[in-house]
N, C-alpha and C positions, 0 to 999 in steps of 0.2 A: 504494500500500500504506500504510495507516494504524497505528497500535500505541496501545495506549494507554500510560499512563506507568509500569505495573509492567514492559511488556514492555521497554520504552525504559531502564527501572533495570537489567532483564538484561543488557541489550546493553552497558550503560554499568560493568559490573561484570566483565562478562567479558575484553571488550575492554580497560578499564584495566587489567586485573590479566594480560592476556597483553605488554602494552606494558612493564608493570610489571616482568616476567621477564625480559622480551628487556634493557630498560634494565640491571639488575641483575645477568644474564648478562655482557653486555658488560664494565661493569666493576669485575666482580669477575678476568676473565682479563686486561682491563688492568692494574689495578690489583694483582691475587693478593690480594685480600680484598674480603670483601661490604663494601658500602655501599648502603645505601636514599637513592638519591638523588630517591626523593619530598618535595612538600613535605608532603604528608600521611604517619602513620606505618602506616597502612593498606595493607596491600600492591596499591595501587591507583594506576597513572597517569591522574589524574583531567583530565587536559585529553587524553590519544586517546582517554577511552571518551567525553570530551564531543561529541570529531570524530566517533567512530564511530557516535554516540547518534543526532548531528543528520544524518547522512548517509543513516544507515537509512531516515528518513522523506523525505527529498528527492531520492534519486538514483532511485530508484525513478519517479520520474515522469518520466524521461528516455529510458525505454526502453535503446535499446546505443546512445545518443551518448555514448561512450567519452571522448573528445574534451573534451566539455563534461561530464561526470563527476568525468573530472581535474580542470580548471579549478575546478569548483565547490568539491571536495575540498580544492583548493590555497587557496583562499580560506578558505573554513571552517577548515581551519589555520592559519593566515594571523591572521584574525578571534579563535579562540579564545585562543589563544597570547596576544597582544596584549592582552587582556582580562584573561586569569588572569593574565598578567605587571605587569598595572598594578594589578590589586588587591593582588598578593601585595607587588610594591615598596612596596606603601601599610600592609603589616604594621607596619614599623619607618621611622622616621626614623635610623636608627642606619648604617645601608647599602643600596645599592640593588643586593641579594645577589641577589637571582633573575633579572639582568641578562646574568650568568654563567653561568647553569644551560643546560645544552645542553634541559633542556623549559620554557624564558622562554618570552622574546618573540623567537626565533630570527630573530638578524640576517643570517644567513646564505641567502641565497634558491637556492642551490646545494644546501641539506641540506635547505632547505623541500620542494623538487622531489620531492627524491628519499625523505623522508618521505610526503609526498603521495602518490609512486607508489606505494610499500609499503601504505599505507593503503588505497590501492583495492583493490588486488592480492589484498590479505587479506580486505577485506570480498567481492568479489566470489565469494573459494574459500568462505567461512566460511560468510556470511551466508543461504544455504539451509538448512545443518543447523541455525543456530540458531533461523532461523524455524520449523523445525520443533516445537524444542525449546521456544518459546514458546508453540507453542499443543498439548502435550503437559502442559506443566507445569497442572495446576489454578490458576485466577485468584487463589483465597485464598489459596495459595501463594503466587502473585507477590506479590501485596499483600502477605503479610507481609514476605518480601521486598524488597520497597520501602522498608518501614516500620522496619523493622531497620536497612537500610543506609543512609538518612538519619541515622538518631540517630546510628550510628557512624561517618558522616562529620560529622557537628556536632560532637560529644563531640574528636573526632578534630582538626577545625580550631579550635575552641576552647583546646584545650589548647597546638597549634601556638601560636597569638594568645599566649598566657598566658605562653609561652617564651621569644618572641620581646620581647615589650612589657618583662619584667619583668630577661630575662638572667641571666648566672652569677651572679653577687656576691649577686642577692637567693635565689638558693635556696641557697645555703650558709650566709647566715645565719639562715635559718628553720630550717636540718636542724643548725645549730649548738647554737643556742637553744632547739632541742625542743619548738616549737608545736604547736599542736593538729594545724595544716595541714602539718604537716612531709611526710606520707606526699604529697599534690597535689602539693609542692614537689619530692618527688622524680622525681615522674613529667613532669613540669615538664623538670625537669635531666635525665631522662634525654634526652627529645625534643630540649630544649637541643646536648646533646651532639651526637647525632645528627647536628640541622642543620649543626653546626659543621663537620662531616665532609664531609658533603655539598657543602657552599659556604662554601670559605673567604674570610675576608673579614666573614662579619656581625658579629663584635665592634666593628670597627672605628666609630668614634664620628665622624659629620660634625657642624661646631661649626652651631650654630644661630644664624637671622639675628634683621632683626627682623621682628614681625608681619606678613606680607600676606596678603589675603588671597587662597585658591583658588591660593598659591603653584606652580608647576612642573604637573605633568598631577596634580589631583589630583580625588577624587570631588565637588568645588563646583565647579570648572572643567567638567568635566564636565556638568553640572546645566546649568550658564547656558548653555555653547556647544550644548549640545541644544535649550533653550528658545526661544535666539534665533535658530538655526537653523531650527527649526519655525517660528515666527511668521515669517520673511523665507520660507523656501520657501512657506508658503501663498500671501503676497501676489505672488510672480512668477510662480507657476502661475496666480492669478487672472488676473490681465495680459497671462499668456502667453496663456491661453486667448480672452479676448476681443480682444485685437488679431489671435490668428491663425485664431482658430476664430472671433470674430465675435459670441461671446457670453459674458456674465457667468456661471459656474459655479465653482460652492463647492470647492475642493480640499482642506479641511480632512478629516483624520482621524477628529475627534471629534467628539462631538455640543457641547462647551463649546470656541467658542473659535476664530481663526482660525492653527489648528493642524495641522502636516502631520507626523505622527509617521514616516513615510517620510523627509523630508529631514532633521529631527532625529535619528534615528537613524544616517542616512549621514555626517551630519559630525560625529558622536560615533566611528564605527567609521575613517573617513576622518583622523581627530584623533590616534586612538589607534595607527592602524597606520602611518601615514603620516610624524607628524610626525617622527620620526628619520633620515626620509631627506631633511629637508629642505636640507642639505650637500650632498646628491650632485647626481648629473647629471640634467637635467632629463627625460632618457629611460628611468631608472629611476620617479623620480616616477609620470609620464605610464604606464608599463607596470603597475604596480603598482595605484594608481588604477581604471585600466580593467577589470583583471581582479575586484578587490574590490566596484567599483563593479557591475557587470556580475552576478557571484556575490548580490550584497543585494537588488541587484530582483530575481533571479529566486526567490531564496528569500522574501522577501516575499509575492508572486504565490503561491506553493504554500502559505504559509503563512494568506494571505488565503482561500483556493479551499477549503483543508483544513479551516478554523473557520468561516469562513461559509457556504461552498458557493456563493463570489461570488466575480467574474471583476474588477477594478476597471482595468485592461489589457490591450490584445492586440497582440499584432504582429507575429499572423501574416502579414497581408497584405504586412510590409515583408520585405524579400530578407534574406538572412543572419541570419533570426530566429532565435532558440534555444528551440523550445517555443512561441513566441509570446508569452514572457516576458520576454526581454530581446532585444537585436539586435548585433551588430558595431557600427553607427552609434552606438548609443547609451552602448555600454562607451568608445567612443573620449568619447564625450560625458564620461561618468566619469571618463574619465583626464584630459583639460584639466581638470573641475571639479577632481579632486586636486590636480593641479597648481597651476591658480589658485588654492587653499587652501592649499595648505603654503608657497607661496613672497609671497603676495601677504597673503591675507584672515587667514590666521589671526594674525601675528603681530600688528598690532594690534589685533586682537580680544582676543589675552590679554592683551596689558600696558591695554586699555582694563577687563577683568574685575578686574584685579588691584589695580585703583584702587578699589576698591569699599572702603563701610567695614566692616571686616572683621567685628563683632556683627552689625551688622543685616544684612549680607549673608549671613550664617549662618543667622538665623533664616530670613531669606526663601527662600533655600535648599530649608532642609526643608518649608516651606510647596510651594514647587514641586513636590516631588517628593512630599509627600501628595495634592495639589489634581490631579495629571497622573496620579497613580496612579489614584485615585478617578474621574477623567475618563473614563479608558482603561476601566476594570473596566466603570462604566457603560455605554458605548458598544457594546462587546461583549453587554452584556446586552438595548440596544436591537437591535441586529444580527438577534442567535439569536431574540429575539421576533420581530422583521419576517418570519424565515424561518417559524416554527412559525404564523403567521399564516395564511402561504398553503394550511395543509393544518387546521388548527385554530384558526379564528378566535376561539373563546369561552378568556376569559382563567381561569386556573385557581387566583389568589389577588389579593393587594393590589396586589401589585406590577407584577404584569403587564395587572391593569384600568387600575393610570396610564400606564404605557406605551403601552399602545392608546390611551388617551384625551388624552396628551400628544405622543406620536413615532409618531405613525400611518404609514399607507404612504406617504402622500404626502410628510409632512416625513421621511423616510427618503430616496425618490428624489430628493425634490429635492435635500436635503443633500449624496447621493451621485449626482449624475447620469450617468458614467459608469459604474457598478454593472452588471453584467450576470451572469443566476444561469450559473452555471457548465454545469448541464447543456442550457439554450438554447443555447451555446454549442459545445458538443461536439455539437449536433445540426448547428448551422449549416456547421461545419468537414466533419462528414458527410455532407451535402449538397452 
C-alpha cells in the first residue's frame, strides 16, 4: 500500500494529536492540572504520528507477520525517538531537558515495548477507517492540508527555537522597555513558560568549555561518522564481494563516489540509539543492535522497491528470512556490528573527529552535506530515468537527453549490478 504525502500529513496529524490527548489525559489526573507536555505548542505528539506516519507505509508489506510488525514498530520507535531527542537536546546548550521527557529518547526499553505494542494495536483497529477516510477526502483538500500544517509546525518550532535560545531575562526586558517586538517576545514567554512546566530543569545553565570541535553527539559529529562510514562500508562490501563472490562489483549508493549511503546511515542511526548503552551489558548492546539493525535493512529494501521499483537484495532463499528482506543470521550480524561499534570502533572514532580544526572543519562540514545532498537528489533522478527508459525511451527535455547520453542502461547496471526490477522478481518467487 502506497500514500502519497498529503495522505501520510493525515495520518501524521491524527495520530499525533490522538497521542497528544492520551499524553495530556494522563497527566493532567496525575498531576490534577493540564500541562502540554509537547515540545511543540500544537496540540500534536509529533514523534507517534512520525511512528504512525512511517509504519502506515511499511507494515503493510508484511502481510499478518504480527511478529515482525512488532519488531519493526519497536525499532521505528526506537529510531524516531532517538532522532527527535538529539535534535531537540541540540535546541539549547543551557540543559539537556528533553533527556527527561517521558516522549525523548526513552531509556527505558520496558515502556518502549509496551508503547510499541499500543502503537500497533491502535494502528491495526484505526488504520482501515482512516484509509478510508483518505481516499474520501478530495486531494486539494489534503494538499491544502499538508500545506497548512507544515507552516504551523514551522511557525510553531521556530518560535519553540526562539524561547529556548533566547530564555526568560530577554523577554522581560523587551516587554519592559516596550519594543516594537514586545508582542513576538510575549508569545516567546509564553511558550517559554510553558516548557518550563513541562521539563523542569531547562533554566538550569551548564558552564561552557573550551572550543572542540563536533563536541559530544552533535549534528558535525554526525556528518563525519556518516561520511566515513559510507566510504569504509563501500570498500569492505567491495572486498567482500570479490574475495567471496569472486568478482569486483560497485556497492556504492550513488552515482559520485565510493559511497554506501546504507552503511552511512546505519552507523548514524547505530551512533545515535546505541551509544548510551555503551555502560551496560554487553547482551543488551548485542539485542538492541540486532533488532535496529535488522528493522533498517528491511525498511530500506521497501523503501528502495517503493521509489525505484528495484529489488537491490533478496533472501528469500536463506531460512528465517523476513520478507526476503532481512534474515535472523543477519540481525545477529547487526547486533555484533553494534556491539563492535559502541564498545570498540566508535570511541576513537570520536575523540579522532574531535581533533579536527574546529573553522575548517565547519566549513567542510557543510560542504559534505551540500555535495551528498546534491549527490543523492541526483542519483534518484538517474534511477527514475533508467526506469521511465524501459517503457519510454525518447527523452522529454535537457535534462533527461544528458542523462540518457551520460548514465545510460549500461553504466546504471553496471554501477548497480545487483539491481533486480522488482516485478521480475515477484514473478520469479511465483514460479
Amino acid at each position: 500500500m502506497s500514500y502519497n504525502s498529503a495522505q501520510q500529513m493525515l495520518f501524521l496529524l491524527i495520530y499525533g494529536f490522538l497521542a497528544w490527548a492520551a499524553e495530556a489525559t494522563f497527566f493532567a489526573v496525575k498531576e490534577r492540572k493540564f500541562i502540554n507536555r509537547g515540545l511543540l505548542t500544537l496540540p500534536i505528539n509529533f514523534e507517534i504520528g512520525i511512528v504512525f506516519s512511517n509504519i502506515a507505509v511499511i507494515l503493510p508489506t508484511m502481510g499478518r507477520n504480527y511478529a515482525g510488525m512488532f519488531l519493526l514498530t519497536l525499532a521505528n520507535l526506537i529510531i524516531t525517538r532517538a532522532i527527535l531527542g538529539f535534535f531537540g537536546s541540540r535546541l539549547t546548550k543551557k540543559a539537556r531537558w528533553l533527556e527527561a521527557a517521558p516522549n525523548g529518547t526513552g531509556k527505558n526499553l520496558l515502556f518502549n515495548v509496551l508503547t510499541a505494542a499500543a502503537i500497533l494495536l491502535i494502528y491495526l483497529l484505526l488504520q482501515p477507517a482512516l484509509m478510508i477516510l483518505a481516499e474520501l477526502i478530495p486531494d486539494i483538500v489534503l494538499e491544502v492540508i499538508r500545506i497548512v500544517a507544515w507552516v504551523l509546525i514551522a511557525v510553531d518550532f521556530v518560535t519553540v527555537l526562539i524561547a529556548v535560545k533566547k530564555g526568560e531575562d530577554s523577554f522581560k526586558q523587551k516587554m519592559e522597555t516596550g519594543r516594537a517586538d514586545a508582542a513576538a517576545a510575549r508569545i516567546a514567554r509564553f511558550v517559554w513558560k510553558r516548557l518550563e512546566k513541562a521539563y523542569p530543569g531547562i533554566s538550569d545553565e551548564q558552564k561552557r568549555g573550551d572550543i572542540v570541535f563536533a563536541k559530544g553527539m552533535s549534528l558535525d559529529k554526525i556528518v563525519w561518522v556518516f561520511l566515513i562510514s559510507a566510504l569504509l562500508g563501500d570498500i569492505i562490501e567491495t572486498f567482500y564481494c570479490r574475495f567471496v563472490g569472486g568478482t569486483w562489483m560497485s556497492r556504492s549508493s550513488v552515482v559520485f563516489g565510493p559511497f554506501s549511503f546504507v552503511w552511512g546511515i546505519g552507523a548514524v542511526l547505530l551512533t545515535v540509539s546505541l551509544i548510551r548503552l555503551k555502560d551496560k551489558n554487553d547482551r543488551w548492546v548485542l539485542l538492541a543492535g540486532a533488532i535496529l539493525g535488522g528493522a533498517f535493512e528491511y525498511m530500506c529494501s521497501v523503501f528502495t522497491e517503493i521509489m525505484f521499483g528495484k529489488v537491490f537484495w533478496d533472501y528469500s532463499y536463506m531460512p528465517l528470512n523476513i520478507g526476503g528482506r532481512t534474515n535472523v543470521l543477519f540481525m545477529f550480524f547487526w547486533g555484533i556490528l553494534g556491539l563492535i561499534w559502541v564498545k570498540i570502533a566508535y570511541p576513537p572514532l570520536d575523540a579522532f573527529i574531535e581533533k579536527f580544526p574546529p573553522v575548517a572543519a565547519k566549513v567542510f562540514t557543510w560542504l559534505i552535506i551540500t555535495l551528498m545532498t546534491l549527490n543523492g537528489l541526483f542519483t534518484v533522478m538517474v534511477m527514475l530515468r533508467y526506469n521511465e527508459r524501459q517503457t519510454d525511451p525518447n527523452p522529454s527535455n535537457m535534462l533527461e537527453e544528458f542523462i540518457d547520453k551520460v548514465y545510460d542502461d549500461e553504466f546504471v547496471e553496471n554501477r548497480w549490478q545487483n539491481m533486480v526490477s522488482a516485478e521480475s522478481e515477484t514473478a520469479q518467487d511465483n514460479s
